[in-house]
C-alpha positions in Angstrom: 63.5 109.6 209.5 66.5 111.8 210.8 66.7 115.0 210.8 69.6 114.8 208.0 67.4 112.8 205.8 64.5 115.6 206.1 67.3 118.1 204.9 68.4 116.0 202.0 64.8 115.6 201.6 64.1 119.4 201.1 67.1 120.3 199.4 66.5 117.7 196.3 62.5 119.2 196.5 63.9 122.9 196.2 66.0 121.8 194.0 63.7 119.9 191.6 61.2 123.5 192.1 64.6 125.8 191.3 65.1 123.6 187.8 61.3 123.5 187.0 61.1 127.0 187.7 64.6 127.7 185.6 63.2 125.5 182.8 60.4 127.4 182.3 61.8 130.8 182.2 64.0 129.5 179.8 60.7 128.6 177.7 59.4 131.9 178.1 62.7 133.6 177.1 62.9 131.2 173.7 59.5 132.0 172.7 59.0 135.2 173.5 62.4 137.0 173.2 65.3 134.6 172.0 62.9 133.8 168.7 62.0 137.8 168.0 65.7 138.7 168.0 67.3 138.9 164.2 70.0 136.4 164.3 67.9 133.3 165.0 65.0 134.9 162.9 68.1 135.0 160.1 69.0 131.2 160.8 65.4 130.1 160.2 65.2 132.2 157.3 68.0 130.4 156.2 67.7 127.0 156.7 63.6 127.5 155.1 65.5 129.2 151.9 68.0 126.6 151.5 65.7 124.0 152.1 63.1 125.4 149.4 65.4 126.7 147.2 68.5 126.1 144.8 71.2 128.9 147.0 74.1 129.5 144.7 74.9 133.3 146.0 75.4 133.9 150.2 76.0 137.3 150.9 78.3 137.6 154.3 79.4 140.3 156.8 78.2 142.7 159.1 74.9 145.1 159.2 76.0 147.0 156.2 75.5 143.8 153.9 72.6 143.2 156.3 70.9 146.0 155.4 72.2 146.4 152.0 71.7 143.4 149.6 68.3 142.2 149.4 68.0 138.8 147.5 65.1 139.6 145.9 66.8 141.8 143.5 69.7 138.9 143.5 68.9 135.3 142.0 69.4 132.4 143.8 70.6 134.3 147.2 70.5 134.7 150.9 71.4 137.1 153.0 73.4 135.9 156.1 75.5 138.8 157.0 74.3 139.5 161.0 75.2 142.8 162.5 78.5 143.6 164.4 79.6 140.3 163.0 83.9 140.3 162.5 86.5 138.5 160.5 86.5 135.9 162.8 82.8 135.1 162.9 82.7 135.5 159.3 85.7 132.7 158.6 83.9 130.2 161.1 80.6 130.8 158.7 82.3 130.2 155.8 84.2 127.5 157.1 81.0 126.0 157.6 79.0 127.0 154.5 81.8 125.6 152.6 82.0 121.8 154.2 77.9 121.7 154.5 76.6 123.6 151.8 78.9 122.9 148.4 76.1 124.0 146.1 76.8 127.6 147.0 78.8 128.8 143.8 79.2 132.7 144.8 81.2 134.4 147.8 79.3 137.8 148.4 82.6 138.9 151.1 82.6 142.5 152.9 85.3 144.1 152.6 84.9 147.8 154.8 88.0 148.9 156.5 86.4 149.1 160.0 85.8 145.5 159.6 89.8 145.0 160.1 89.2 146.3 164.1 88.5 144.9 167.0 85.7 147.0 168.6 82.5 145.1 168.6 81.3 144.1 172.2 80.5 140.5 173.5 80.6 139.3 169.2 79.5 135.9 170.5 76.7 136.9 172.7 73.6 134.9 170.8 75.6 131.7 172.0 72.8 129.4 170.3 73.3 131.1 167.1 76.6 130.7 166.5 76.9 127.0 167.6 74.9 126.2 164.3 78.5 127.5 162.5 80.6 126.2 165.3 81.9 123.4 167.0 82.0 123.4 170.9 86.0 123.5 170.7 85.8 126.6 168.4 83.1 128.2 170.4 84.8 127.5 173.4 88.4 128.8 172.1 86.3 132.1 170.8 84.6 133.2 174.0 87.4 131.9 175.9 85.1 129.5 178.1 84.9 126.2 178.9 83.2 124.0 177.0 81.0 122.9 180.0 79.8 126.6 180.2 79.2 126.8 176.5 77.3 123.8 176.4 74.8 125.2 179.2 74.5 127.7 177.4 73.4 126.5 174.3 71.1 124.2 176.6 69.4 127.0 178.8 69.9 130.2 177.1 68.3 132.3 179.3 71.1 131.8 181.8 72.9 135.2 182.0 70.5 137.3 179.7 69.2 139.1 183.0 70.1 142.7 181.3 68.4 141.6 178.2 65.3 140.6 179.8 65.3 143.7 181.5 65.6 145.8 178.5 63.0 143.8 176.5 60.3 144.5 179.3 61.2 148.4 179.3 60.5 148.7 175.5 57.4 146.6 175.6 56.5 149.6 178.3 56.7 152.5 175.6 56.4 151.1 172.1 55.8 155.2 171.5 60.1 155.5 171.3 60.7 154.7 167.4 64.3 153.6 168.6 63.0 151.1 170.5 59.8 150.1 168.3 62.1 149.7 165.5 64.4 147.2 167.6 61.0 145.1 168.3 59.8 145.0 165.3 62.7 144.9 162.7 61.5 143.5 159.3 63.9 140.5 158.1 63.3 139.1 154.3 65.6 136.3 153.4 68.1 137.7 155.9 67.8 141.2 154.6 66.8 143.6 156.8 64.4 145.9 155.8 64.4 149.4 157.6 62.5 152.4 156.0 64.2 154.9 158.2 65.5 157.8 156.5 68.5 159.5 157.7 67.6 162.8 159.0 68.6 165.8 157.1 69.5 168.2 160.3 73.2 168.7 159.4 74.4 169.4 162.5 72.8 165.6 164.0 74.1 163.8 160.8 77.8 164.6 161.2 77.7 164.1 164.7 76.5 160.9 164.2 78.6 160.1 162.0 82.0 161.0 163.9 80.9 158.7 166.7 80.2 156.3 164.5 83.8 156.5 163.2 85.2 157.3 166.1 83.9 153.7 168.4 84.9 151.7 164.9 88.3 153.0 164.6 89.0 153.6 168.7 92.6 152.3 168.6 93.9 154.7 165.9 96.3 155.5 165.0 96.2 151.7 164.6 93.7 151.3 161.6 94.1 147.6 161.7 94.4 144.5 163.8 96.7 142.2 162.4 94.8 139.0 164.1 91.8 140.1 161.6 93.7 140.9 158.7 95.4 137.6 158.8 91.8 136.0 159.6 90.5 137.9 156.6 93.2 136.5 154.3 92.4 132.4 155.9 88.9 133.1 154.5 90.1 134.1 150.8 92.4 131.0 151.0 89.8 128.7 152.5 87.5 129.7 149.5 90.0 129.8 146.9 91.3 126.7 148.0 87.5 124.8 147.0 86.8 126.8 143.8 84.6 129.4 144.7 83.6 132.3 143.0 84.3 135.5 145.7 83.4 139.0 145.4 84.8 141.5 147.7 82.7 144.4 148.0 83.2 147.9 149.9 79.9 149.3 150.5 78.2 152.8 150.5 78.8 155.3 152.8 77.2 158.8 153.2 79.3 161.9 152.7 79.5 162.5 156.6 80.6 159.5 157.2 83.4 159.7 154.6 84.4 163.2 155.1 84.7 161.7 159.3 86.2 159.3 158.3 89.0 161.5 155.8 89.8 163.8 158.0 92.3 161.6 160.3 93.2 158.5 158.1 94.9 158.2 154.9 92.5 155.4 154.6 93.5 154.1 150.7 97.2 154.1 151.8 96.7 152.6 155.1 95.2 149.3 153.0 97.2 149.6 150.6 98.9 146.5 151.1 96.1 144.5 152.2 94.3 146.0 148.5 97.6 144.3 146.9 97.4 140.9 148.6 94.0 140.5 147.1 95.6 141.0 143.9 97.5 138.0 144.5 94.3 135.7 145.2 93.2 137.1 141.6 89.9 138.5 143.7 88.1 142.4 142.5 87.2 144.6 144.6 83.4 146.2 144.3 84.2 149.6 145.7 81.0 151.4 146.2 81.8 153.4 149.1 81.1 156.7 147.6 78.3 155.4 144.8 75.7 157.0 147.0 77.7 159.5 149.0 75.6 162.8 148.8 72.0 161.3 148.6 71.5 160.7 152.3 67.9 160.1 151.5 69.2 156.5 151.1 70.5 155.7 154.1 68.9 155.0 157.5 72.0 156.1 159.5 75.3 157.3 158.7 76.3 153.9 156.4 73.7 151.4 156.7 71.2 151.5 153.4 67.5 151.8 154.2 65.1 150.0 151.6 65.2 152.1 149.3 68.7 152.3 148.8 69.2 148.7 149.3 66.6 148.2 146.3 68.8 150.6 143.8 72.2 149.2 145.0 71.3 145.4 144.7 70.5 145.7 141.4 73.3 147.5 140.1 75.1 144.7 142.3 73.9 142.1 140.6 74.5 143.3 137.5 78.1 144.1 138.3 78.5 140.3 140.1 77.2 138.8 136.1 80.1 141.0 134.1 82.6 139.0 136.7 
């Protein structure tokens, strides 16, 4: 045997260990981390509920329909709204819902003016998740990868996770931090998720909070909106209106710090005012319930996400609202 053949030899055997070794991290990272994290905890959720159940109402969006409509107080429904998810994420779902699921009947469709900017970061980050909604073309032209890249991805999601790994090990250190306890062990019901935090009442932390919360969602002002997502918004009404479906837009609630942040620099109602009248023209409502709640704080776990609590008294009057419709 040459000496070239013994190299060959013990590259393909380090090799063959580097791939073994990679397979079962990925393992590790599936069970232990990928599986724990709420948007694949959301997709088995969903495809248990539609498989055991007769879905007719699908509630889409970001965290504030997340933690805002639980389906227990909403027949025949599922939550699937995923935090920081945008316009674009949410017409790809739809797209899908609507070719593989025509039993759904009702459109539950967030409609918070933040949603109109482009501020969230890495939107397509849980690759795996978001290839059950999307083709490799879409998912490809989305992240602006090849498809090669997506496909590995989707394969062996542990590959470029590295930071997340890291961060999971540092919580499991000091499950004593409720910021990071509450990240671990988030409770998801039907895609709802159900946080009893209550939003402090030290005035002085709330509006603070609430400014920065503001300020990262409208960070380009004094543009309000992105026109790429407002004409993504308006391919989703058509898409639905275009196969018969029922849609109801909804604005939901916000605390008082939150709006009086959000006041002080936009003329929010006349920025969307036009976008308010193009809905008109689909013959869609709007549900606005951004100020239904707005000085009982006790409600919220943060500055406009609904703890359970509030979610329990505003699905209710939700549901009642979506049967007058």
């Amino acid at each position: 045997m040459t000496d070239f053949t013994k190299f060959i030899k013990r590259v393909i055997i380090l090799l063959v260990i580097v791939i073994i070794l990679l397979l079962i991290i990925n393992q590790l990272y599936i069970k232990i981390i990928l599986e724990k994290q709420r948007l694949p905890r959301n997709q088995r959720q969903f495809i248990e509920y539609k498989t055991n159940n007769d879905l007719k109402v699908i509630v889409i969006g970001d965290s504030l329909p997340a933690f805002a409509v639980n389906p227990a107080y909403l027949n025949n429904s599922f939550n699937l709204a995923t935090p920081a998810e945008n316009f674009e994420q949410m017409y790809y779902k739809v797209k899908w819902l609507v070719n593989n699921e025509p039993d759904i009947e009702i459109y539950v469709i967030q409609y918070n003016y933040h949603s109109f900017n482009y501020y969230r970061i890495k939107p397509y980050y849980f690759t795996t998740y978001w290839k059950n909604f999307m083709s490799y073309d879409e998912l490809s032209y989305a992240k602006d990868s090849p498809k090669s890249t997506i496909f590995f991805e989707v394969l062996i999601p542990v590959i470029g996770k590295g930071e997340e790994i890291v961060k999971y090990i540092r919580d499991w250190k000091d499950l004593r931090d409720p910021k990071r306890k509450r990240w671990l062990t988030t409770k998801i019901e039907n895609g709802w998720i159900n946080d009893d935090t209550v939003f402090p009442e030290d005035q002085e932390n709330t509006t603070k909070v609430a400014e920065n919360r503001v300020y990262n969602q409208f960070s380009n002002y004094p543009i309000v909106r992105e026109e790429v997502y407002t004409e993504i918004f308006f391919d989703t009404l058509k898409l639905l209106k275009d196969n018969n479906k029922k849609v109801v837009l909804i604005q939901y609630p916000l605390t008082d710090e939150y709006l009086t942040a959000l006041e002080r620099d936009i003329n929010i109602h006349e920025e969307y005012k036009e976008i308010d009248e193009r809905i008109e023209s689909f013959d869609y409502k709007i549900l606005d319930y951004m100020e239904l709640f707005r000085y009982n704080q006790t409600l919220f776990v943060d500055s406009d996400h609904l703890n359970f609590r509030g979610a329990e008294i505003f699905t209710k009057k939700l549901s009642k609202d979506i049967s007058k419709k």
